[in-house]
N, C-alpha and C positions, 0 to 999 in steps of 0.2 A: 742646571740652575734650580729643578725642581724642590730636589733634596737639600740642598741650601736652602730652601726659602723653609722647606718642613723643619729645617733645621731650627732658624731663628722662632718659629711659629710655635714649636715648642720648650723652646728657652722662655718665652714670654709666656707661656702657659705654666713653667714648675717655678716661673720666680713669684708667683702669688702662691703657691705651696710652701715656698721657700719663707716667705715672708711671714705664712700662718706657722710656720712650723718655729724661725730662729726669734720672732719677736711677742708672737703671742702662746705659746707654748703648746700649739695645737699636736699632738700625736699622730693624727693620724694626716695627716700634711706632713709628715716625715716621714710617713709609707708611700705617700704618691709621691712625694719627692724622691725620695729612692726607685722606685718604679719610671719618675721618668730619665731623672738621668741614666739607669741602664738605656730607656729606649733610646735617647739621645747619642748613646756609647755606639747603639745598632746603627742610626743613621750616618752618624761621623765614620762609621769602619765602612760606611757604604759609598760615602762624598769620597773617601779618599779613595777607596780601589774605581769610581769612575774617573773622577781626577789624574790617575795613574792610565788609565786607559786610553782618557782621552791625548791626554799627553805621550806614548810611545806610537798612537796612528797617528801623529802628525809628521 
């Protein structure tokens, strides 16, 4: 449940990036915004292979 919660924690962290970047035209809020969702891409590829885990040792 850890990595889920990192999850959510920073979806709320690039959607104020998201928001400098698609409404007030900021540039460089489109670099962190890219920046996080790769990292976002690393933890979801990480939720799923525990998820995957923990589901065949049950």
């Amino acid at each position: 449940m850890e990595k889920f919660n990192q999850i959510k924690t920073l979806i709320s962290q690039i959607e104020v990036d998201a928001d400098k970047f698609y409404n007030r035209g900021n540039s460089a809020a489109g670099t962190r915004l890219r920046k996080g969702i790769l990292a976002l891409k690393v933890l979801a590829n990480q939720q799923r292979k525990e998820v995957t885990a923990i589901k065949h040792n049950k």
